[in-house]
C-alpha positions as CSV (number, residue, x, y, z in Angstrom):
1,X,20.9,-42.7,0.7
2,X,19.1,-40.1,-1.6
3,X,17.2,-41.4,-4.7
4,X,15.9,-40.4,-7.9
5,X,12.6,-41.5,-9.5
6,X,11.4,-41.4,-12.6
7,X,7.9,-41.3,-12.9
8,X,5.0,-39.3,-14.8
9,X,2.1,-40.0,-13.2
10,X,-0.8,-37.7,-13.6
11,X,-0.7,-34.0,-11.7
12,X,-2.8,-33.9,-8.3
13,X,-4.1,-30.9,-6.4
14,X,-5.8,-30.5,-3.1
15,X,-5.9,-27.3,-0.7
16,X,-4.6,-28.2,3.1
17,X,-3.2,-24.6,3.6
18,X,-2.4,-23.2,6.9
19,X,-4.1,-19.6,6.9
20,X,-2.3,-16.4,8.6
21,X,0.6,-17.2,9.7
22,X,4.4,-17.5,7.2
23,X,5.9,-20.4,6.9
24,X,8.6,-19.2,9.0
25,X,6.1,-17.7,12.1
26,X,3.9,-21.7,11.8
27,X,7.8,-23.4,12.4
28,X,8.6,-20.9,15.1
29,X,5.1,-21.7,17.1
30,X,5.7,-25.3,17.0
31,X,8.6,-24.8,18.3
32,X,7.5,-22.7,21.1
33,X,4.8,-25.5,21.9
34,X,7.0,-28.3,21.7
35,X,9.6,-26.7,24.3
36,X,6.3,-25.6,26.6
37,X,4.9,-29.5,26.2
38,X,9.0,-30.6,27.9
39,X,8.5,-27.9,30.6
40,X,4.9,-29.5,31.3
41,X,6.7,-33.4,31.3
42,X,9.4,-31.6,33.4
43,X,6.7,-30.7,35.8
44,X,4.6,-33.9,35.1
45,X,1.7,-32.3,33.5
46,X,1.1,-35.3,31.1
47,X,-2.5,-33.6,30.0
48,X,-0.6,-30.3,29.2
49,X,2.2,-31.8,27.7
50,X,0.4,-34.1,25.3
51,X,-2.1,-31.7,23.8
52,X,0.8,-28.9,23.4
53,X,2.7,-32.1,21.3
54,X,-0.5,-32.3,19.2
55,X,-0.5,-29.1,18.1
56,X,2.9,-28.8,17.6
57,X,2.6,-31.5,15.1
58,X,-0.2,-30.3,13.4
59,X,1.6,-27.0,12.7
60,X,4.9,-28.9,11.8
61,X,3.4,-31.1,9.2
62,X,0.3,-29.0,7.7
63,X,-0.6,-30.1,4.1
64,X,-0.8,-28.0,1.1
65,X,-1.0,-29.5,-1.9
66,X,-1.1,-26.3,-3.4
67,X,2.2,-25.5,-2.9
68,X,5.6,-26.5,-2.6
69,X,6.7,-26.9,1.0
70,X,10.2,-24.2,1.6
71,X,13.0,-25.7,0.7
72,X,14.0,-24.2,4.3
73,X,11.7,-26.2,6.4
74,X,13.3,-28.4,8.6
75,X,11.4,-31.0,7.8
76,X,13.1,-30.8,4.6
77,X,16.4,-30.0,5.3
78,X,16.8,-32.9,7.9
79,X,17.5,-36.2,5.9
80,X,16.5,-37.7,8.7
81,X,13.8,-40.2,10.4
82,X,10.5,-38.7,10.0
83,X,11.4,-36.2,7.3
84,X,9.0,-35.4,4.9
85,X,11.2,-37.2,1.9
86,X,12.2,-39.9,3.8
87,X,10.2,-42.8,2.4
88,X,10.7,-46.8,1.4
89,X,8.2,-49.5,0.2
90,X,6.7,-50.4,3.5
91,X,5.9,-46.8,4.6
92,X,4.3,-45.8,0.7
93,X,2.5,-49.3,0.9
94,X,0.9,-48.7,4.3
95,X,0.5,-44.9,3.4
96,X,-1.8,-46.5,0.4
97,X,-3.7,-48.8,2.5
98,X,-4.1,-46.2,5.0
99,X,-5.8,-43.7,2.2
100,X,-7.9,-46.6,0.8
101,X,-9.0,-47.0,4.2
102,X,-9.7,-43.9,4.8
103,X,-11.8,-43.6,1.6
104,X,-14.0,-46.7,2.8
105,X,-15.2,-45.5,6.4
106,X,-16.0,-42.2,4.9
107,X,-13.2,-40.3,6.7
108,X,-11.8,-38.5,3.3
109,X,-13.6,-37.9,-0.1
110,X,-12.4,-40.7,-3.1
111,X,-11.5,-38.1,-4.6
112,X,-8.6,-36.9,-4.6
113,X,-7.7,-39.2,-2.4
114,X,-8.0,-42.9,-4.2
115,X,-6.4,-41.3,-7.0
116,X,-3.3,-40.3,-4.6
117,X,-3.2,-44.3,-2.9
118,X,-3.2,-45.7,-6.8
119,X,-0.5,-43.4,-7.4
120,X,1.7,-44.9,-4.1
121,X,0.9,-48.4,-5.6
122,X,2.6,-47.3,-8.6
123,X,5.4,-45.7,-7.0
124,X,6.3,-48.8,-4.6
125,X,8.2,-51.2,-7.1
126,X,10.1,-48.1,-8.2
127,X,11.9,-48.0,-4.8
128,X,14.8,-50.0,-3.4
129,X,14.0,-53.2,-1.8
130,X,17.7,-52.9,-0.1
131,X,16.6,-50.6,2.3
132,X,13.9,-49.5,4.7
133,X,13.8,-46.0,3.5
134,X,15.5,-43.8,1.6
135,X,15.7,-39.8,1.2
136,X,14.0,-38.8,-2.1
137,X,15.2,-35.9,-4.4
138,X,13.0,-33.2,-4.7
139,X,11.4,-32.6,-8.0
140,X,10.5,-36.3,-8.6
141,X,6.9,-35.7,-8.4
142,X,4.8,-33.2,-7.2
143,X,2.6,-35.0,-4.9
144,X,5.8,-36.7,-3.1
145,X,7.3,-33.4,-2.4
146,X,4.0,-32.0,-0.8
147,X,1.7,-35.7,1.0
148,X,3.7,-38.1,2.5
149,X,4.9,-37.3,6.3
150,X,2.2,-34.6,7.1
151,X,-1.0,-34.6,9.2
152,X,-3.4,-35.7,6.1
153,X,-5.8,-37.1,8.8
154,X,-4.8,-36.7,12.5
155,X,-7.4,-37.5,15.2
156,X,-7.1,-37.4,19.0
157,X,-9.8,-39.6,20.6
158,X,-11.3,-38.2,24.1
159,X,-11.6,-40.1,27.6
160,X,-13.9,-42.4,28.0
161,X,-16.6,-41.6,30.9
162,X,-16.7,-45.7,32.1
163,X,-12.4,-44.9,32.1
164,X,-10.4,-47.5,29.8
165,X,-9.4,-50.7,32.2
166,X,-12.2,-53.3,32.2
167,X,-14.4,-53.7,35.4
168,X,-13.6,-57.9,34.7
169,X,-9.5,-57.3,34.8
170,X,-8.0,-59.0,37.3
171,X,-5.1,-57.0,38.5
172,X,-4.4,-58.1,41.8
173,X,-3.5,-61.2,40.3
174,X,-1.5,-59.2,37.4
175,X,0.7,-57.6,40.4
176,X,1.2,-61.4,42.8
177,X,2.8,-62.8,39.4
178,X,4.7,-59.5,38.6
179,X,6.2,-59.8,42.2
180,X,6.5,-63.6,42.4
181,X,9.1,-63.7,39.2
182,X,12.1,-65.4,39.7
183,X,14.6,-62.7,38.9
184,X,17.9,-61.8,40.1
185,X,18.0,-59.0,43.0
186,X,17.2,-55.4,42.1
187,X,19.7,-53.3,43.6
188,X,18.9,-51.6,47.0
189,X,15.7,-49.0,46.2
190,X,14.8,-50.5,42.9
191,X,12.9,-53.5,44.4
192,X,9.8,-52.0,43.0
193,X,10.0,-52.5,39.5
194,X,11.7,-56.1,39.3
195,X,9.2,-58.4,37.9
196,X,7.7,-59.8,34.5
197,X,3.9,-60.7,34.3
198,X,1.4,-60.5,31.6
199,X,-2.3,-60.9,31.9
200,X,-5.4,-61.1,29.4
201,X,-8.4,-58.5,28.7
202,X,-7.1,-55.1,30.2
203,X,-9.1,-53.1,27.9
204,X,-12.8,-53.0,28.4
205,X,-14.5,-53.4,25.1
206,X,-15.2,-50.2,24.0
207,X,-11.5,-48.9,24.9
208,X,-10.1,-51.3,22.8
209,X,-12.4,-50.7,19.9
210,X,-11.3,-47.0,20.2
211,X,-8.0,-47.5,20.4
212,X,-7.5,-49.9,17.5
213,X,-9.5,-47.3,15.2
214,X,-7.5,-44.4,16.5
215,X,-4.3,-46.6,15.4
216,X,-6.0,-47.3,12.0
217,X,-7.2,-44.1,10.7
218,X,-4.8,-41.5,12.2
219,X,-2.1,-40.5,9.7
220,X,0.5,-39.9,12.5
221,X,3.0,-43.0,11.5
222,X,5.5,-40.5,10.0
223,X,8.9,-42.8,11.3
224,X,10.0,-45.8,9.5
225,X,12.3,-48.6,11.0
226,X,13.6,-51.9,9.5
227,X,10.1,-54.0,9.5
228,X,7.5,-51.7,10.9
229,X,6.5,-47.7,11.1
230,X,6.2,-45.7,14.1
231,X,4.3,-43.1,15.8
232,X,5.4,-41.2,18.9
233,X,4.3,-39.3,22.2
234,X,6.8,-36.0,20.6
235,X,4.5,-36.0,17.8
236,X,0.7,-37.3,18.0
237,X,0.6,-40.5,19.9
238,X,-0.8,-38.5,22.6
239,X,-4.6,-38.5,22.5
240,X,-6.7,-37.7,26.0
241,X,-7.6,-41.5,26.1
242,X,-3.7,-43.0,25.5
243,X,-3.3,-40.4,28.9
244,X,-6.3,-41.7,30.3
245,X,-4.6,-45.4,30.2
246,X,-1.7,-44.4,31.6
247,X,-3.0,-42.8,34.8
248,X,-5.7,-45.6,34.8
249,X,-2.7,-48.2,35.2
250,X,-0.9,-46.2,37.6
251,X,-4.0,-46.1,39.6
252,X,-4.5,-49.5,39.4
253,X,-0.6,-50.6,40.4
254,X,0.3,-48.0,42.7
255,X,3.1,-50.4,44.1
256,X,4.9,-50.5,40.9
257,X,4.0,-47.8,38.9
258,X,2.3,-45.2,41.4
259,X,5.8,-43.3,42.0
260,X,6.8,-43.3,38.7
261,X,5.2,-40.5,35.9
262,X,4.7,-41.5,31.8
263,X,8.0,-40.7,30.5
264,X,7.6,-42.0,27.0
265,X,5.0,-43.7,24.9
266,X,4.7,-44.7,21.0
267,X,3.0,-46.8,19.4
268,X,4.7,-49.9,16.5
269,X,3.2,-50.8,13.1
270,X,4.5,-53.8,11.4
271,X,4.8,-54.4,8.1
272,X,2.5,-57.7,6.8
273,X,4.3,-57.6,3.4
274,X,7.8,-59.5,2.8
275,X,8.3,-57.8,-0.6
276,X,8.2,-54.5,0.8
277,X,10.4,-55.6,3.3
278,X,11.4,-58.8,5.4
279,X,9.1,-59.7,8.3
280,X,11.2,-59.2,11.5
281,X,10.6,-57.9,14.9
282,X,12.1,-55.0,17.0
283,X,15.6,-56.4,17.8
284,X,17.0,-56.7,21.0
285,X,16.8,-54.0,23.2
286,X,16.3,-52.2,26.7
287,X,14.7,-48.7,27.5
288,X,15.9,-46.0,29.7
289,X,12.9,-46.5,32.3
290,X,11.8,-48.1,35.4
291,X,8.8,-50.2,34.0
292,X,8.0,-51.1,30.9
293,X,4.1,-51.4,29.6
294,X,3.4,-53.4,26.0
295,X,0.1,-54.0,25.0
296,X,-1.6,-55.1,21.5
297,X,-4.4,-54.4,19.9
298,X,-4.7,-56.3,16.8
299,X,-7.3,-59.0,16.5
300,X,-6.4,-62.6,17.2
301,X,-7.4,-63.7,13.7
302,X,-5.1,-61.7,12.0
303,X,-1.8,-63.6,13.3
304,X,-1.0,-66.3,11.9
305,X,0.9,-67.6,14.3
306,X,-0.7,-67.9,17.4
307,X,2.5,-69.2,19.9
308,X,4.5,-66.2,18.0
309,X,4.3,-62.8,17.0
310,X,4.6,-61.6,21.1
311,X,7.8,-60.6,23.1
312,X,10.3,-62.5,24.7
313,X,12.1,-61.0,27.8
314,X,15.3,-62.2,28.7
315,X,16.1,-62.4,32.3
316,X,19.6,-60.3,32.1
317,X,19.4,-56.8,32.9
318,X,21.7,-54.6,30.7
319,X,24.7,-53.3,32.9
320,X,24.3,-50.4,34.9
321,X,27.4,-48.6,33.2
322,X,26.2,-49.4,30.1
323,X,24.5,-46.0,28.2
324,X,21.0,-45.4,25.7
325,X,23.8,-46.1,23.0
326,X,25.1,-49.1,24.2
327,X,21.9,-50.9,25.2
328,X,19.2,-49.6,22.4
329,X,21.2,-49.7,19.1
330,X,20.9,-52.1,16.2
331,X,24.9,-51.2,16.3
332,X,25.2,-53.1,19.5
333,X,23.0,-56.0,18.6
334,X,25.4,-58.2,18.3
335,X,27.3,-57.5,21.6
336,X,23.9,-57.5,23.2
337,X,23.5,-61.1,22.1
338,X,26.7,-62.1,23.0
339,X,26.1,-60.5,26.4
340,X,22.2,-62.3,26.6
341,X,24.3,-65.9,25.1
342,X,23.9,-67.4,29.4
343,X,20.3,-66.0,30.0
344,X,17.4,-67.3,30.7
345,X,13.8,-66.0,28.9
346,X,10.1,-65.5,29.1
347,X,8.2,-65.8,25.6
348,X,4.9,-64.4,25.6
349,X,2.7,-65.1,22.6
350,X,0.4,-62.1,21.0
351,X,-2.8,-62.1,21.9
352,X,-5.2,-59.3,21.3
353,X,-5.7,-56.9,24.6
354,X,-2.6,-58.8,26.4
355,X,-0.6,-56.4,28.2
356,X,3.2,-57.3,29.4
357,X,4.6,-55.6,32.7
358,X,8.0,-56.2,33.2
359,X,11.2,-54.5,34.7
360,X,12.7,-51.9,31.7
361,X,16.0,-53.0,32.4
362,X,15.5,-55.9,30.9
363,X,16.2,-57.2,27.6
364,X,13.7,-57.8,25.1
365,X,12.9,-58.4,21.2
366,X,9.5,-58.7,19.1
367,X,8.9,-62.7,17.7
368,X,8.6,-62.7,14.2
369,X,5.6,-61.3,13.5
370,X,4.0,-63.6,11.0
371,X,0.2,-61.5,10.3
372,X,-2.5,-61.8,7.5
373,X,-2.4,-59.1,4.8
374,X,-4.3,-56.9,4.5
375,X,-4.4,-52.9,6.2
376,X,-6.4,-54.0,9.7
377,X,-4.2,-57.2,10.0
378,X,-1.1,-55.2,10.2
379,X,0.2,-55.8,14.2
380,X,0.0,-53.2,16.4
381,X,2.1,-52.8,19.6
382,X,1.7,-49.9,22.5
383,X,4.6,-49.0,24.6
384,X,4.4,-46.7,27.9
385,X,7.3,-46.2,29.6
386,X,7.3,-45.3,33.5
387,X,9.7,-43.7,35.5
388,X,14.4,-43.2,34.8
389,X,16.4,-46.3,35.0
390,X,17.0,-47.3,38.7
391,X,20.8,-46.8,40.2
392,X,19.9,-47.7,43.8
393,X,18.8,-46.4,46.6
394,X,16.1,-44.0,44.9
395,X,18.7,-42.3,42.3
396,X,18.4,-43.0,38.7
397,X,21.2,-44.1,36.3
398,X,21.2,-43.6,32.9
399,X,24.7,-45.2,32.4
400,X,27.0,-43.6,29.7
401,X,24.2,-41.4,28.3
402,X,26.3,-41.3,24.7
403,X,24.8,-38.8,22.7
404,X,27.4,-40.1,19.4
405,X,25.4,-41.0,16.0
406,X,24.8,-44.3,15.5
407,X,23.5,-46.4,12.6
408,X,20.5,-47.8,13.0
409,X,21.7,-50.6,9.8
410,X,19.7,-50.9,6.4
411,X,19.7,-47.6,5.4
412,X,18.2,-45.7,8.2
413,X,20.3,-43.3,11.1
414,X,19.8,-42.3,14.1
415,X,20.9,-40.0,17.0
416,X,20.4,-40.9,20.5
417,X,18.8,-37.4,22.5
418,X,17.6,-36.3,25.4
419,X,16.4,-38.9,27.5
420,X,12.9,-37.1,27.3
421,X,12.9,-37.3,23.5
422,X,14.9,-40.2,23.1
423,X,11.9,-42.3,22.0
424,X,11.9,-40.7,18.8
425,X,14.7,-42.8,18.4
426,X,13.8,-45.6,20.0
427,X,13.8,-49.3,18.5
């Protein structure tokens, strides 16, 4: 859906140019480090890979406000997912909040930059509330056509010397509940990954701290779903210390996830605002990998709901024959449920620094999430994704691997990818 606004609101100018290189030569070397960061997650060079996305997102979405961005860039001429027009209440809201925050730990001057959130604020009401996002016009405003969707403020958070997992986690008691869930056999060679457990305090204090404050001030939430915004591996949810916990659990489950490398990872922002947009979940879904990692990071006092606002896992696995399309689509939801009408589930409440193992196969969905408002409140969810979707005997099946368009519903579309991109798409 495209849409035209009509608003005069003030002019606004800042310099965020890219100097050297054409518009045309900046594209072309993002390219080139975005195919280079596949070959190193072909080759399982997660450190490579990540800081080669980074880059490749800075160059992709540089700022000028000085400027109009080409009418060529592909940013532009996609009407797509992450595009740099493609906007709705709940991303302009939490673009606003974001700003303001920004503006209050000292991480960008006031001005411009209170000046630009007042100017979201005013914009918000102006959009549809019948959709998640739209695809604006150009020419509406100045500032739309050159801010929103670009790397205002990325950052990329180091290791941490101590490491990430907390000395006082108790994973061998993680992994005994993992393997003692009552689930129906894994085929033949896929034993491994069949379980569901989910255990308290994984994070040691100062991980979590950086983490959360990474999730808050980076401006890398540049893809909007139907209740919450999201940031992925492909783009700049990818620092050295979102790597570090990724090796640090494989280390620390080497029976489950030691033979299987970080295939995807993102992170999930939901909206705390029901007139931007109606608090739901992620709907009903399973991922094309062997093991699936969630984790939150928001603080207990910000949900409002203490027995909700987690994950349930359902204890059907989605059909081997069935494809990305047919098990990861809001178009299949209802055929999902259908399918899910006889099984049997796990709820797990939110609770800050809980982390959920469980086989990827399986079904899932987000509880409502029911949080306090205000910008920190907002719940945060982190997804690692380990290993291909098991077929037996040590092969991997990714079912019909339909690569058709699909709908994603509400006003937003979607295309399902390569499997090693496909979280870009990912509910």
């Amino acid at each position: 859906m495209t849409l035209r606004l009509f608003a005069c609101i003030g002019w606004f100018a800042a310099s965020y140019a890219n100097a050297g290189l054409s518009d045309s030569d900046i594209w072309k070397k993002a390219e080139r480090l975005t195919d280079e960061a596949s070959d190193a997650m072909t080759r399982g060079d997660l450190s490579v890979a990540t800081k080669k996305f980074f880059q490749a997102c800075k160059l992709r979405r540089a700022v000028n406000l000085e400027a109009d961005t080409p009418e060529d860039h592909p940013l532009l001429v996609a009407r797509e997912d992450g595009g740099f027009r493609r906007l709705g209440r709940m991303k302009l809201r939490h673009d606003a909040e974001q700003l303001e925050y920004l503006v209050s730990v000292g991480r960008l001057p006031a001005k411009p930059y209170a000046s630009y959130a007042a100017f979201y604020r005013k914009v918000i009401p102006k959009l549809p509330d019948k959709h998640p996002a739209v695809d604006l016009e150009s020419g509406v405003h100045k500032l739309l056509d050159r801010l929103p969707n670009r790397a205002v403020h990325l950052t990329s958070p180091g290791t941490l010397p101590a490491g990430v997992i907390s000395e006082t986690f108790d994973v061998e008691s993680l992994k005994k509940r993992f393997r003692r869930s009552e689930l129906a056999p894994e085929a033949t060679g896929c034993e491994a990954q069949n379980g569901i457990a989910f255990a308290d305090g994984l994070l040691s204090p100062e991980a979590l701290r950086v983490l959360h404050e990474w999730c808050l001030e980076s401006t890398m939430w540049f893809h909007t779903r139907a209740g919450y915004l999201a940031s992925f591996m492909q783009e700049a949810f990818n620092a050295p210390i979102i790597v570090q916990l990724a090796e640090g659990l494989r280390k620390a489950l080497p029976e489950i996830l030691g033979d299987h490398q970080l295939m995807n990872m993102w992170a999930f922002k939901y909206s705390n605002n029901e007139s931007d947009w109606p608090l739901e979940g992620t709907a009903v879904h399973a991922d094309v990998a062997a093991v699936n990692v969630n984790l939150w990071i928001t603080n207990d006092q910000a949900n409002e709901d203490p027995d909700g606002g987690g994950l349930v896992v359902y204890t059907k696995q989605a059909p081997r024959d069935w494809g990305f399309a047919d098990y990861n689509s809001l178009d299949q939801v209802p055929k999902i449920k259908e399918y899910l009408h006889d099984s049997d589930r796990v709820v797990v409440p939110h609770k800050q620094n809980r982390v959920v193992l469980f086989n990827s196969n399986l079904f899932h969905e987000t509880q409502k999430p029911r949080f306090r408002p205000g910008y920190a409140n907002r719940r945060i969810n982190l997804t690692l994704l380990f290993g291909r979707r098991c077929a037996g005997a040590g092969g991997t099946n990714e079912g019909r691997a339909s690569r058709k368009q699909t709908s994603s519903g509400k006003g937003t579309s979607r295309s399902k990818v390569s499997p090693q991109d496909q979280s870009k798409n990912e509910m």
